[in-house]
C-alpha positions in Angstrom: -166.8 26.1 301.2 -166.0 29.0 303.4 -167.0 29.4 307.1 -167.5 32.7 307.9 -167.2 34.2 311.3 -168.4 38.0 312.0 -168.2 39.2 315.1 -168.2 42.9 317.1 -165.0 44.4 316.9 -162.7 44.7 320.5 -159.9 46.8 321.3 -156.9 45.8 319.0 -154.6 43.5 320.0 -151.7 46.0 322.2 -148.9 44.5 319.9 -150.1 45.8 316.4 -151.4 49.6 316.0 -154.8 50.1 315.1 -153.9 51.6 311.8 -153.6 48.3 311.0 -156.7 46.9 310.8 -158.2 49.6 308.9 -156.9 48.8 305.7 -158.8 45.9 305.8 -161.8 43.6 307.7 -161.5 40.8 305.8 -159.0 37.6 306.0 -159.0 34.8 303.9 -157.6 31.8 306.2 -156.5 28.4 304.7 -156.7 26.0 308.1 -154.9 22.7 308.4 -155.4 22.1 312.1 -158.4 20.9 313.4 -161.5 22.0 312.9 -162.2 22.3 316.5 -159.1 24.6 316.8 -159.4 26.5 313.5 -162.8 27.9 314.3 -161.9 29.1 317.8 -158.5 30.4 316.6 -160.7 32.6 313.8 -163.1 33.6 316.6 -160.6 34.6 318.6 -159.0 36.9 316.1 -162.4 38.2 315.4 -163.5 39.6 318.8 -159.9 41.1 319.1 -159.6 42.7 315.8 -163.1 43.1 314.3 -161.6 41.6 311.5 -163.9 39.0 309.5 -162.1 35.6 309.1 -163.4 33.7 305.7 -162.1 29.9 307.0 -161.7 27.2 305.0 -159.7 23.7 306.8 -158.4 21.7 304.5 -155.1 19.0 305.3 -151.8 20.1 304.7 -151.3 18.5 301.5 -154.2 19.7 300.5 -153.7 22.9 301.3 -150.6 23.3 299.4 -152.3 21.5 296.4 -155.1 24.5 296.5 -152.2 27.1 297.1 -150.2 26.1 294.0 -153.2 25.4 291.6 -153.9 29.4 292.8 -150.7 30.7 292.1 -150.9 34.0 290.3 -154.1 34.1 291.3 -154.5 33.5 294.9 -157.8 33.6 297.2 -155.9 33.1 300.8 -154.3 35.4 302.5 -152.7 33.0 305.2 -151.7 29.3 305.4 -152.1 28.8 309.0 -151.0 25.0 310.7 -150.3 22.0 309.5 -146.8 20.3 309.1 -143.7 22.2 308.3 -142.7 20.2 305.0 -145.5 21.8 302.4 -144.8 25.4 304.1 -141.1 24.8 303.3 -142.2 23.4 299.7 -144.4 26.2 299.4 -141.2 29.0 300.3 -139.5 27.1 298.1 -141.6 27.1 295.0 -142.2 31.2 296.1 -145.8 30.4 296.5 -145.6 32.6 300.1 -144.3 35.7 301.1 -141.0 36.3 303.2 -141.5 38.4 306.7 -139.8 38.7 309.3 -141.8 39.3 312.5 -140.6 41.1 315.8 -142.3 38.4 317.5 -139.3 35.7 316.5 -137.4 37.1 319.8 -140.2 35.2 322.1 -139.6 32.0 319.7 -138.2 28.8 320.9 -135.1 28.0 318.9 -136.9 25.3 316.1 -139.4 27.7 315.5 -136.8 30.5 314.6 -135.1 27.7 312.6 -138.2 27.0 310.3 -138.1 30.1 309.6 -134.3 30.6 309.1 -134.5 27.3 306.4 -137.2 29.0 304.6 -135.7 32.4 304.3 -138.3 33.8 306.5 -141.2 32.8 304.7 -142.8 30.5 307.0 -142.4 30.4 310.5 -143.1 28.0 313.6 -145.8 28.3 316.0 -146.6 24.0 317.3 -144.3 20.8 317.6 -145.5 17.7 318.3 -144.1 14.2 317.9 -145.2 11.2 315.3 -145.9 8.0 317.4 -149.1 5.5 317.6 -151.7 4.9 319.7 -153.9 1.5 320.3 -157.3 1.0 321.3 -156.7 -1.0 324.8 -159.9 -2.5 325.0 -158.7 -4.2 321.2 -154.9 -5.0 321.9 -154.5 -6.5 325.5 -151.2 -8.3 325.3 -148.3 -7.5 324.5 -148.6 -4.4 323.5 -146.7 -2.4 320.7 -143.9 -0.4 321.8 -142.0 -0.1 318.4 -143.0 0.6 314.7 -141.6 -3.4 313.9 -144.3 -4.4 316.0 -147.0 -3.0 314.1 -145.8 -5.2 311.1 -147.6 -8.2 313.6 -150.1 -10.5 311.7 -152.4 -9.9 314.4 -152.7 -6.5 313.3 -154.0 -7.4 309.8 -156.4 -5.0 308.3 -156.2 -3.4 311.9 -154.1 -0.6 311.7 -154.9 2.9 309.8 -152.7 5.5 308.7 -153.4 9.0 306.2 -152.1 8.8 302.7 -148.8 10.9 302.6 -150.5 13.0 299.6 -153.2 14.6 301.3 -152.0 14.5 304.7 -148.6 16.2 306.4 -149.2 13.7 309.3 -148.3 10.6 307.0 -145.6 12.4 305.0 -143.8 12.7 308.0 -144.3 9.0 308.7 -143.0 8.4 305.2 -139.9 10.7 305.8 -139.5 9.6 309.1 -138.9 5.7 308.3 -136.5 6.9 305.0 -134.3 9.0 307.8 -134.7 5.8 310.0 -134.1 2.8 307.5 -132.9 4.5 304.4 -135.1 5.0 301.6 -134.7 1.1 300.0 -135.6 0.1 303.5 -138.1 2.5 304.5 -140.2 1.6 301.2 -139.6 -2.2 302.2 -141.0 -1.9 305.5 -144.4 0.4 304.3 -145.1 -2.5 301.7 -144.9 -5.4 304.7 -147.2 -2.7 306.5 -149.7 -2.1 303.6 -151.0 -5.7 304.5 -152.0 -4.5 307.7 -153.5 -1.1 306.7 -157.1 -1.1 306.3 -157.9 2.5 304.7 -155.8 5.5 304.2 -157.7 8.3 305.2 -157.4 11.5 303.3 -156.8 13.7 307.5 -153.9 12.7 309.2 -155.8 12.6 312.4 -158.7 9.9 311.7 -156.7 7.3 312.0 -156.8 7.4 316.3 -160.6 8.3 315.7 -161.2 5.4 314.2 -159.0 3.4 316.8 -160.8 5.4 319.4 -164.5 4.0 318.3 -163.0 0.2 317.5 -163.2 0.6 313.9 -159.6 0.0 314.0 -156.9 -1.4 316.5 -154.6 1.1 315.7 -153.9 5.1 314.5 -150.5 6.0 313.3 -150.7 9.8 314.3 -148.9 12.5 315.8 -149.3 11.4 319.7 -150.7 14.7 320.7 -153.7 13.8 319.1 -153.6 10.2 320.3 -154.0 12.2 323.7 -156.5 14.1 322.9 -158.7 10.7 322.3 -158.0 9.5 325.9 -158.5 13.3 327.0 -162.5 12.5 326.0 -162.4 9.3 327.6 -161.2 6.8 324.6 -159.3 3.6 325.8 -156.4 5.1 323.2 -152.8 4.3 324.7 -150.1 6.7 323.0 -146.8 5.2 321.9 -143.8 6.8 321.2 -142.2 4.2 318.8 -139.0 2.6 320.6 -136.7 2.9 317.4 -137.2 6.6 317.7 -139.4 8.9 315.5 -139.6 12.0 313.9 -141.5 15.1 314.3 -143.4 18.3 312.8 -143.0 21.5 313.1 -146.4 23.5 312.4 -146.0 26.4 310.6 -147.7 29.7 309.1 -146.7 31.4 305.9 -148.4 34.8 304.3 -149.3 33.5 300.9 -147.7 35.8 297.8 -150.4 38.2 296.4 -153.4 37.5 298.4 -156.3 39.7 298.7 -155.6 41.4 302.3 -152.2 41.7 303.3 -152.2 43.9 306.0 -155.2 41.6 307.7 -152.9 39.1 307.2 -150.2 40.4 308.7 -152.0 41.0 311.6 -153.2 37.5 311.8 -149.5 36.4 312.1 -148.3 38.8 314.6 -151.3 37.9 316.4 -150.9 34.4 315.9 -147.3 34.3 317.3 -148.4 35.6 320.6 -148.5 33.8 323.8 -152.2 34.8 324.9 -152.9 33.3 320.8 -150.8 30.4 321.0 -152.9 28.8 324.3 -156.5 29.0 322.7 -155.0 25.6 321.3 -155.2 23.4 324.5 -158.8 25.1 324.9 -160.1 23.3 321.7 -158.4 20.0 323.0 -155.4 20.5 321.0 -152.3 19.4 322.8 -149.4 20.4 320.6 -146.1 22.4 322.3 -146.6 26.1 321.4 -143.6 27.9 319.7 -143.9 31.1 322.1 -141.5 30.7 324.9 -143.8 32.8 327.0 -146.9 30.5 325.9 -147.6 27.4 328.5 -147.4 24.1 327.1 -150.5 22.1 328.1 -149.7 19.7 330.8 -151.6 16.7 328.7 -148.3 17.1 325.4 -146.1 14.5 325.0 -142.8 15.9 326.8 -140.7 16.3 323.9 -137.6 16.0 326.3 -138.9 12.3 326.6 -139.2 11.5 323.2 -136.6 9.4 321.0 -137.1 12.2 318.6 -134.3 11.8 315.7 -132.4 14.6 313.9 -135.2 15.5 311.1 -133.9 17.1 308.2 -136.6 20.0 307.7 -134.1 21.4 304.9 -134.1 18.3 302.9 -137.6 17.0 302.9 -139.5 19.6 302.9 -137.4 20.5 299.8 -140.1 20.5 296.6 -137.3 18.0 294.7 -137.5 15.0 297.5 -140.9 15.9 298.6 -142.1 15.4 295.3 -139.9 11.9 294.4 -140.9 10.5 297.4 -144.7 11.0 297.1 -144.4 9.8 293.3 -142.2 6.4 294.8 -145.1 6.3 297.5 -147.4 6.0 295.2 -146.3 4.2 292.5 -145.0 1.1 295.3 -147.7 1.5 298.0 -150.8 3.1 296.8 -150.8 1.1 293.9 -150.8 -2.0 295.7 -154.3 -4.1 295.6 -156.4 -4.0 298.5 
């Protein structure tokens, strides 16, 4: 279902002429951050445009599942967040339009590389590192510090993580320990982890909610929103796996045909901006922002910090390995008895 947000128009944003907006006051917005941030990102855009946002938030996988079953025939307009391997998928399958923004200048270099890899038909605008966080009141010795240790019988039943087909979160898990391990290995270690897995969740972010109430000892997440748990008080401590781990790029990507282009395009200049970029950290979302000129929230995992290894954007985000690897995934893992 749609969630529609209709607010007074305000002066247009200085960056994009009125001209514009007049074509059209009505965007179609496919979400796949959280809800929290989607609706005051479309509100946002709203009261500076006067331009109605029609906002549906759906996972990443999702997301790209809606936008291909569409194709030909689409209802968005704009694919906005969510992890950079379905956007790429998405280029690559031509299910999204190529456009290159005059914003890119204000970029930080692995945003202009998303969209250099995807000839320009998706684009940057977050980064945030995979990792884990653990309920402290649950785990109080001995800690885990690496992703071997969450293969601990302690943890049996104990640990969550999203399925890699819904979620962009646990596809980057599932690429991350095949750039880590190899793929043999990678597969090898998720199957002596599946005994300690108690649900995967369709979102990629419930995981730490569930640590966060008890439900579960542990959320295999991106860490900024392990932080955003102890943020509101959770006993959530955020791990940056000691092996080293991989890491998203969120993207945005016009989608081919839709309904309102020029809406859309203003959505995306708009989107790229600074001012844009830190309503983020407002709606408790603690992500690095892809504008150079945007501040990072003090609360984000410092990148610089990170054991963060060389992920191949290129390669799986391709729709070849993307697919195989979901297809092993589920054929080894989610097939396995419960």
């Amino acid at each position: 279902m749609y969630r529609r947000f209709t607010l007074a128009a305000a002066t247009a944003l200085a960056l994009l002429p009125v001209s514009t907006f007049a074509q059209s006051n009505e965007l179609v917005l496919y979400c796949s951050v959280g809800e929290e941030w989607c609706r005051a990102q479309s509100e946002a855009f709203s009261r500076e445009t006067g331009i109605n946002v029609l906002m549906t938030r759906k996972s990443s996988g999702e997301t790209f599942a809606q936008i291909k079953a569409e194709e030909g025939q689409p209802r968005g307009d704009v694919w906005w967040g969510g992890t950079g391997d379905p956007h790429l998928q998405a280029a690559q399958e031509g299910l999204t339009e190529e456009y290159k923004s005059p914003m890119l200048a204000e970029l930080q270099a692995w945003a202009v590389g998303q969209a250099e890899t995807s000839g320009f038909r998706t684009v940057g605008i977050y980064a945030g590192a995979l990792g884990f966080g653990y309920n402290s009141t649950l785990v109080t010795e001995n800690p885990p510090a690496c992703w071997k240790d969450l293969l601990d019988a302690r943890y049996k039943e104990d640990i969550q993580v999203a399925n890699p087909n819904s979620s962009g979160t646990s596809y980057t898990m599932l690429a991350t320990m095949v750039q880590l391990m190899g793929e043999d290995e990678a597969f090898a270690y998720l199957k002596d982890l599946h005994a300690n897995i108690n649900q995967y969740t369709k979102s990629g972010s419930a995981p730490i909610r569930a640590a966060a109430t008890g439900e579960s000892a542990i959320g295999i997440v991106f860490m900024h929103d392990a932080v955003a748990q102890t943020v509101e008080g959770a006993p959530i401590v955020t791990v940056a796996p000691c092996e080293g781990t991989g890491y998203e790029v969120g993207s945005m990507s016009l989608i081919k045909g839709g309904p309102n282009p020029e809406a859309a395009k203003a959505w995306y200049e708009w989107a790229l901006s600074a001012k844009a970029q830190e309503i983020g950290a407002t709606a408790k979302s603690f992500q690095v922002p892809s504008n150079s000129n945007a501040a990072t929230p003090p609360e984000a995992p410092k990148l610089a910090d990170i054991k963060l290894i060389d992920y191949d954007f290129a390669k799986y985000g391709s729709s070849e390995v993307r697919t195989a690897l979901l297809a092993r995934w589920d054929a080894e893992i989610g097939a396995l008895p419960k």
